[in-house]
C-alpha positions in Angstrom: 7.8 15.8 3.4 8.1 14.9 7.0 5.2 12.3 7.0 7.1 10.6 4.3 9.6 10.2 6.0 8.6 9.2 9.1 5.9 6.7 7.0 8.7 5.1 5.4 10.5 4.8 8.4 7.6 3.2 10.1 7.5 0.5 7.3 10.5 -0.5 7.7 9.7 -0.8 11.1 6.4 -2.4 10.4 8.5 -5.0 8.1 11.1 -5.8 10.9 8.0 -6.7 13.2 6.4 -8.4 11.6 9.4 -10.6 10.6 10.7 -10.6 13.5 7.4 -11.6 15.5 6.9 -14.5 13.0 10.6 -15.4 14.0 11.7 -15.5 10.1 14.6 -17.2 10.2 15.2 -15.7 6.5 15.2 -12.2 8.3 17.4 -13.3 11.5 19.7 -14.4 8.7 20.0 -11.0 6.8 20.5 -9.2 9.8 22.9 -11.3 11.0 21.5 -12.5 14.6 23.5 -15.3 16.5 21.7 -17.9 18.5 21.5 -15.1 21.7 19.4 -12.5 19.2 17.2 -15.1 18.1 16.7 -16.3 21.7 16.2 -12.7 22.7 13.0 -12.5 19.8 11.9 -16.1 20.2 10.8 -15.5 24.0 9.9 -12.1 24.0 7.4 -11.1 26.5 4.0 -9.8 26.6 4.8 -6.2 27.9 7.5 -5.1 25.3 5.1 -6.4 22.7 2.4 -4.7 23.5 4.6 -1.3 23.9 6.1 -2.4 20.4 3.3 -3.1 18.8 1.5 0.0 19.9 4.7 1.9 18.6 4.4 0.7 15.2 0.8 0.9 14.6 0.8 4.7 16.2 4.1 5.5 14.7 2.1 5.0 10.7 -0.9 6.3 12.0 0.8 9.5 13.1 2.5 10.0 9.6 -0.8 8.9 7.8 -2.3 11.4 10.0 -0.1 13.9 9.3 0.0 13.8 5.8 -4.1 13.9 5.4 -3.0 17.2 7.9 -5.5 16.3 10.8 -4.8 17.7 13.9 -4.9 13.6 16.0 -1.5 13.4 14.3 -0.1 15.4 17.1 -2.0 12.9 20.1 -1.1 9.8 18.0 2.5 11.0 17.2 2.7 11.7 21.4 1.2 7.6 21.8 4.2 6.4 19.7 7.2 7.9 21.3 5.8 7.4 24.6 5.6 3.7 23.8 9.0 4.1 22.5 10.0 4.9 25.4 8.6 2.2 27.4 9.7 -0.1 25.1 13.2 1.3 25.4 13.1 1.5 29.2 11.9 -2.4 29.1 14.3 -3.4 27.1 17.4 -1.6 27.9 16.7 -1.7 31.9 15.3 -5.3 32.2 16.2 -7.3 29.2 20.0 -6.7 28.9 19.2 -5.3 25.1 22.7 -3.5 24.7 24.5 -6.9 25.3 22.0 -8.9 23.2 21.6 -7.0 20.3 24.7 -5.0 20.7 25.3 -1.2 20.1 23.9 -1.0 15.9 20.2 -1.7 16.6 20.3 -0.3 20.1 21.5 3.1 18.8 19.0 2.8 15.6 15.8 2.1 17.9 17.1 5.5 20.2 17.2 7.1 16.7 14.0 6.5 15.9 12.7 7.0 19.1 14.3 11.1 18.8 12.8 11.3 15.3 9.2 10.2 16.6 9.7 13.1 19.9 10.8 15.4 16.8 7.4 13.9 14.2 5.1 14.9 17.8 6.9 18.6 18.1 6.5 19.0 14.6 3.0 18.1 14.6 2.5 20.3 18.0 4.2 23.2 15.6 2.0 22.8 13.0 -1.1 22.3 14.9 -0.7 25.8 16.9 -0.1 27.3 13.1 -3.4 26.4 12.4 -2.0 23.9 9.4 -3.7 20.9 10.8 -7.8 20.7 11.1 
């Protein structure tokens, strides 16, 4: 149950970047971003995209992982939160995030960092049970 959640989490994650990296202006639209959002998205820099994009692709790994029960889940579960938290620590510290994007998608992007520390001590768990090979 808890790799299904976290993979449909990280599809919707997975949709937003995509979307968002492609600068949809469909997408902007639905999620109702003002000229400073898509400014934000449209020059975003190398760096946070590379700890984003790691985040993503580790983040379905780790559930994918998880759900086939192989004990990498727990290493590739570890690789997404701590890009995470780069990525938070980027974006919060350098990039004025809270302002930009305002308090709604800060506070969801800190929730789904905490679920992917809780998907890596769950795996941890699991591993030391002996459930993952």
């Amino acid at each position: 149950m808890v790799g299904l959640v976290l993979l449909a989490l990280y599809l919707v994650g997975a949709r937003d970047y995509i979307l968002t990296r492609t600068l949809n202006q469909g997408y902007f639209a639905e999620q109702g971003y003002g000229p400073a959002q898509i400014a934000y998205f449209t020059d975003y820099p190398a760096i946070p995209a590379i700890f984003w994009t790691i985040n993503i692709a580790a983040g379905l790994a780790a559930a994918l992982l998880l759900l086939f029960h192989s004990r990498r889940a727990t290493l590739v579960a570890l690789i997404a939160a701590a890009s995470q938290l780069c990525l938070l620590a980027i974006t919060f510290g350098f990039m004025d995030r809270w302002a930009i994007l305002g308090p709604r998608f800060s506070l969801v992007d800190i929730g789904v960092w905490v679920l992917t520390v809780g998907l890596w001590l769950y795996c941890h768990a699991i591993h030391r049970q002996g459930v993952l090979r």
